[in-house]
Each structure stands twice: as C-alpha cells, then as structure tokens.
C-alpha positions in Angstrom: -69.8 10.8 155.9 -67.1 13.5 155.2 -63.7 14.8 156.8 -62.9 18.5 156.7 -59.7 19.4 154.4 -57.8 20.0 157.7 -58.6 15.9 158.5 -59.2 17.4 162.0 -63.2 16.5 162.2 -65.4 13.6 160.8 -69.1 14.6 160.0 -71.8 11.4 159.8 -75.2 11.0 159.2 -77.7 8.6 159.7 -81.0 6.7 158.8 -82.0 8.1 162.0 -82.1 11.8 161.0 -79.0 12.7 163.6 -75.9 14.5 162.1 -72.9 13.5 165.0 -69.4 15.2 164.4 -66.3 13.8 165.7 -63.0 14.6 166.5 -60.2 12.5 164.3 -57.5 13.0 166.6 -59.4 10.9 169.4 -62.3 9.9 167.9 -64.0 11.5 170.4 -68.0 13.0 170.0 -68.7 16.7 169.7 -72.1 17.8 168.5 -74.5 15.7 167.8 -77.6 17.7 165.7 -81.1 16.1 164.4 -83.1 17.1 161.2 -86.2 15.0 161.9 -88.8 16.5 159.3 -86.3 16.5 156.5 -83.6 13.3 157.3 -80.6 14.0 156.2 -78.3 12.5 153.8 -74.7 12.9 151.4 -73.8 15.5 154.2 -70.7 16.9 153.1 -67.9 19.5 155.1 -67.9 23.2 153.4 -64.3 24.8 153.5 -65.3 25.9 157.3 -65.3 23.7 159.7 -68.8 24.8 161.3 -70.8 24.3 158.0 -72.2 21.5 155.8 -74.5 21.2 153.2 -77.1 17.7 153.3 -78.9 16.3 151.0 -82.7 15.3 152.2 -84.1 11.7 152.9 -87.9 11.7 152.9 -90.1 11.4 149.2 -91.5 14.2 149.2 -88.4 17.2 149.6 -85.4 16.9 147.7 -83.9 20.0 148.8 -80.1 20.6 148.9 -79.5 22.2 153.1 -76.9 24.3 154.1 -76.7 24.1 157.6 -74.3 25.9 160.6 -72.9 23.3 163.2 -72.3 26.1 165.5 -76.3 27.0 166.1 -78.1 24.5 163.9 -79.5 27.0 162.2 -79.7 26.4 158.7 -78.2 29.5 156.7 -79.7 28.5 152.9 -81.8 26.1 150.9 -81.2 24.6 147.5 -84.0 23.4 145.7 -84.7 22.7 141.9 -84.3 18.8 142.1 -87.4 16.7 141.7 -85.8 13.2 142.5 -83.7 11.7 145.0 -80.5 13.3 145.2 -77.8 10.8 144.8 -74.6 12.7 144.4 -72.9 15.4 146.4 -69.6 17.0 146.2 -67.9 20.5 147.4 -65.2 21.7 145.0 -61.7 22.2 146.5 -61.4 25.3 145.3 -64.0 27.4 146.0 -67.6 27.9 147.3 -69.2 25.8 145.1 -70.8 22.1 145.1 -72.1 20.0 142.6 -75.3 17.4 143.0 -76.9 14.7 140.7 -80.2 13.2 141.0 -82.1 10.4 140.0 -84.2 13.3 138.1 -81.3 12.4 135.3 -79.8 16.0 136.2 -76.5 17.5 137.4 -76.6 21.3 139.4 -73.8 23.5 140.1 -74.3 25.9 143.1 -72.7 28.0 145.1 -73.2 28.3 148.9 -73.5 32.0 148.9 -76.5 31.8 146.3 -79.9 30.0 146.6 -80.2 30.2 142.9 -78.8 27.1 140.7 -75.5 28.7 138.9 -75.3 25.8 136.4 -77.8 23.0 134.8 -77.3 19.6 133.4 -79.9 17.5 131.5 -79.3 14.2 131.2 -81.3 11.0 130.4 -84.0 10.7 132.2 -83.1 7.2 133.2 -79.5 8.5 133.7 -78.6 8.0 137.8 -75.3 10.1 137.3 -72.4 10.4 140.2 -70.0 13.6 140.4 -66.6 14.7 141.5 -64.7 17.7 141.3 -60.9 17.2 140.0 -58.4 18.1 142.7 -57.8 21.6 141.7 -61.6 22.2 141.2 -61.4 23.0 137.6 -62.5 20.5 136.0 -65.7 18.2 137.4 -66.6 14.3 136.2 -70.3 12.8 135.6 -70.5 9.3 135.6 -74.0 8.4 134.0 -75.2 4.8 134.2 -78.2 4.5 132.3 -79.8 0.8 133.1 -82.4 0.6 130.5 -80.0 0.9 127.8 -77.0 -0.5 129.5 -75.0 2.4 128.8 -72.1 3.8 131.0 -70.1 6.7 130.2 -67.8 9.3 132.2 -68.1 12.8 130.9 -65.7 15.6 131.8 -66.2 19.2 132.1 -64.5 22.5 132.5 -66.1 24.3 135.1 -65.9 27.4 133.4 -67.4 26.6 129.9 -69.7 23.4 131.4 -72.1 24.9 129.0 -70.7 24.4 126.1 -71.0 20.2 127.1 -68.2 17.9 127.8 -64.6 18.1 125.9 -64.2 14.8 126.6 -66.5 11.6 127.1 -65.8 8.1 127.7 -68.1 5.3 126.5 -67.2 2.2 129.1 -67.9 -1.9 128.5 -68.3 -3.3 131.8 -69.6 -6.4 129.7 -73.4 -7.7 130.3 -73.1 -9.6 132.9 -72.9 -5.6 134.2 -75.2 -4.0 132.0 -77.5 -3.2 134.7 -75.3 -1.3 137.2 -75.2 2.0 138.1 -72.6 4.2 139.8 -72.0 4.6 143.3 -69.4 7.1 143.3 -66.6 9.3 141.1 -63.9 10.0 142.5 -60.8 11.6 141.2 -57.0 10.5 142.3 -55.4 12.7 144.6 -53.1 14.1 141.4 -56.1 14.0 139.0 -54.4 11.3 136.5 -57.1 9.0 137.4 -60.9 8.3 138.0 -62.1 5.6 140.4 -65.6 4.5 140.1 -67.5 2.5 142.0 -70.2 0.5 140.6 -73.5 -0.8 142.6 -72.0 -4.7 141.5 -68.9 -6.0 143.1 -66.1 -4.3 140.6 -64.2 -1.0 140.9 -63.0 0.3 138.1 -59.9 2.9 137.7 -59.4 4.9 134.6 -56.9 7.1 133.0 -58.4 10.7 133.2 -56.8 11.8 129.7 -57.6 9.1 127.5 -60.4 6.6 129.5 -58.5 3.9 129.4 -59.1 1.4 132.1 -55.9 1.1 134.4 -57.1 -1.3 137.1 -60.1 -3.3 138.1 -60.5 -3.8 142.2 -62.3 -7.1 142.8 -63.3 -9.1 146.2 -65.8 -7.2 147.6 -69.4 -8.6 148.2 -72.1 -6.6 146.9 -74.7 -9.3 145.2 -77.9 -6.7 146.1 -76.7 -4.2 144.2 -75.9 -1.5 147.2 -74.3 1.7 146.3 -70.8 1.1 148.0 -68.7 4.3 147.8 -65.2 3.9 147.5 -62.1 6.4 148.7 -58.6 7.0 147.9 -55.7 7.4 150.4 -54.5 10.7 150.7 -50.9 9.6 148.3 -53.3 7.8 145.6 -51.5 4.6 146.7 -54.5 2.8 148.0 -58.2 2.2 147.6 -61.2 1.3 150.5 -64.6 0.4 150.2 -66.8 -1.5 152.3 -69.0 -4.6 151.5 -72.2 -5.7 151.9 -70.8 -8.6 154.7 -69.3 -5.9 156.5 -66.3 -6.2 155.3 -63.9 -3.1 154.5 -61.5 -3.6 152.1 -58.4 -2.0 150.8 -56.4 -2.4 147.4 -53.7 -1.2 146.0 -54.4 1.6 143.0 -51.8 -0.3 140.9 -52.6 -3.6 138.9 -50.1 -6.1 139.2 -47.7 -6.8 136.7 -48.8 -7.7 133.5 -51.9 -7.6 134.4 -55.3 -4.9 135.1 -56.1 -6.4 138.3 -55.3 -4.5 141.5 -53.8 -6.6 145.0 -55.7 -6.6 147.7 -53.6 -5.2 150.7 -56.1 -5.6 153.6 -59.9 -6.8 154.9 -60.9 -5.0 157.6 -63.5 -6.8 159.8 -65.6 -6.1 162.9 -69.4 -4.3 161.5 -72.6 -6.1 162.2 -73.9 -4.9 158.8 -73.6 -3.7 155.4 -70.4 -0.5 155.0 -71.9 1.5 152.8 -70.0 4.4 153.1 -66.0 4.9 153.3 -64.0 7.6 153.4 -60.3 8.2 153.6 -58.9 11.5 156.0 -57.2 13.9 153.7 -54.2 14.2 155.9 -53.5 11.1 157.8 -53.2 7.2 157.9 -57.0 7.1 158.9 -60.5 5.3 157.4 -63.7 5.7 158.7 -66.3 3.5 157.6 -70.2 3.4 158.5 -73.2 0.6 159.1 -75.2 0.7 162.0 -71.8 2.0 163.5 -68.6 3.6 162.9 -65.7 2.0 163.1 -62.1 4.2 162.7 -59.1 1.6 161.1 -55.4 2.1 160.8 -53.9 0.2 157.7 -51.0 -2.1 157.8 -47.9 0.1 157.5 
C-alpha cells in the first residue's frame, strides 16, 4: 500500500490481482483496477496522483509496471530483474525509483526511461530492502544475507552510487537472528535515523551517521518469519507495524531512559489475519494497515 505525498489518496493491492484506491479524507472507494496476467505487488504512488508503478506477482515476469489510474493503461515497463522483486521505493525528489530483488541486485530507474539508469550487484544470496533519504539524495540498502548471517546497511549518494557506498554498517543482531532478512528501510522523516524491519519479531532503529543502534522496538508476533513492514509517523515521533496475530502496533521512536528499548504506546486490534503491510499518511494522524482487509486507525492523542 502507499499514500500520495499530498496524504489525499491511499493506493492497495492485493493477492487477488485488484489495485483499489481510496480516498483518506472519508475512506471512501474510487477506482478499483485488475492486472490479472501479471498480479500486482509493492505498488507504489509517483509524484502524480493518477500514476503508480507495481511490481509483478506471478514466477515467471518480474517486470517493474508503470501504470495510469486514469485509463489503466500502462504507460512503460521496467524489466532487467530475474527474481522476485522485493523492494520498491519512489524518491521524493524526483522522477526516479529504486527496486531490489531476490536476484541479490539493486536498480535505479527513472519513470520517463525504460532503460535501467543505475546497477547494483550484490550477493547473490543478498535479499536487500531500499529507501531513499528524505531529500532524495542519498538512498539505503539493507542486505541480509542468510547463508552467512551477515547484515549490513549501505549508504549511497545518488549522484556518485557508482563509485560504491561512503558509508557501510556491519550489524549483530546476535544468532539467535542470524537467519533474518529485511522487510523494510526506512529513513526518519529528518533523515537522522534508519528503521528497519526484520522478518523476526525486532525493529531496529539506527543513527544514519555513525550506525549506531538507537532503539530496539519489541512485542510484535512474527514467529514464521513474515516480512512485516514498518512506518514512521509523519513528526518521527512514532513507529507501526503489524503482526502476524493481527495485531498493529505502535512504539514510540525513543528508548526509554537509560535504556535502548522503545515504549509501546498502542495495540491496535480488529484483523482476522496476518498485517503485513503498514503505512503512515504523510500529512495527518492516519494508519492504514492491510490483511485480508483494510482497516484505517486514529492513534491515541
């Protein structure tokens, strides 16, 4: 699921193929669009509010889609990944997105361009999760590479990515986490710090200059290993994520005192199901989470 910048429309999809888009204001159905022959998957808003680009969700196309709401036409077609595409994320800047796939690869595109503007070879056993930074400038790959039980965040200037990371934190989520990999990057509103959420029950929060872990979000149930995104609130005050009990749940982004653990402010409770996805409005006191169904919550003043 994703919110357009303004926080005016919600965009889902689902395991069965249909792309619905709401409005936020009233939550209240607009369009509802299918992409039976490809599924669709990680769909994401562009800077319009008629256009999104989708990732695919069949074994056999891993094409990147960039489709008009307007007309259901789709206007372009990304392809050059040969896995699953995992990770999917427009820049705030500009026309540009950035994907990583469980081909151990990260791609830099731009909407206007079929072409791949930008390459990344990782391990091949390297599942890695990207974010742009707020100002678009800089991007995060977060590589979890199970067979070695290796975790690291690497960050990039988007204008030299080339010339490989300028900086690179090695993580120890200890062995009892060895074998997780990452559901999601994502930076802090102000981009002085990187949540990420791990396919286990911990979230971790980092400082984005020198890797240093800031807080560690605990409580939510995830024991088969389901890729739980997480989101921050639009001050960088809080944190949600959903469960695998249907439970969403929302932390603070601050570890107590004297300690690196972050409160728990809230559990949200109502879905039948597993909340795999989360995400936070950009403008307003307003999380939409997703099973089987969405639900829309309203956090405790």
């Amino acid at each position: 699921m994703s919110f357009h910048s303004s926080g005016e429309y919600l965009v889902t999809a689902s395991d069965d193929e249909s792309i619905h888009v709401y409005n936020a204001s009233d939550a209240s159905q607009s369009t509802t669009l299918y992409s039976k022959k490809y599924g669709v998957d990680l769909i994401r808003f562009t800077h319009h509010t008629n256009t999104v680009v989708h990732g695919s969700k069949n074994e056999w196309d891993h094409t990147l889609r960039y489709l008009s709401l307007h007309d259901n036409r789709y206007l372009r077609y990304f392809k050059g990944h040969r896995a699953q595409v995992t990770s999917l994320e427009i820049s705030p800047a500009d026309d540009t997105f950035l994907s990583g796939s469980q081909d151990g690869s990260v791609r830099l595109w731009d909407v206007r361009l079929p072409a791949c503007q930008g390459f990344l070879r990782l391990r091949p056993s390297a599942t890695p999760a990207v974010a742009f930074d707020p100002e678009g400038i800089i991007f995060g790959v977060a590589i979890a590479d199970a067979s070695q039980g290796q975790h690291a965040v690497k960050l990039y200037d988007v204008r030299s990515f080339d010339k490989g990371p300028f900086a690179t934190f090695e993580l120890n989520l200890g062995v009892a986490a060895s074998h997780l990999t990452f559901a999601s990057l994502t930076f802090s509103p102000d981009g002085s710090a990187i949540l990420l959420s791990t396919s286990g029950e911990p979230l971790v929060v980092l400082d984005s200059m020198e890797g240093e872990p800031q807080a560690f979000l605990r409580g939510r149930l995830n024991e088969s290993g389901l890729p739980l995104v997480a989101s921050y609130s639009p001050d960088g005050r809080y944190i949600v994520s959903g469960s695998e009990n249907g439970a969403v749940h929302l932390w603070s982004s601050s570890p107590e005192p004297n300690s690196l653990v972050a409160p728990e402010i809230a559990t949200f409770r109502g879905h039948p199901e597993a909340v795999t996805n989360v995400a936070w409005s950009p403008t307003s006191a307003l999380i939409a989470s997703g099973c089987t169904s969405l639900g829309l919550w309203v956090p405790p003043a």
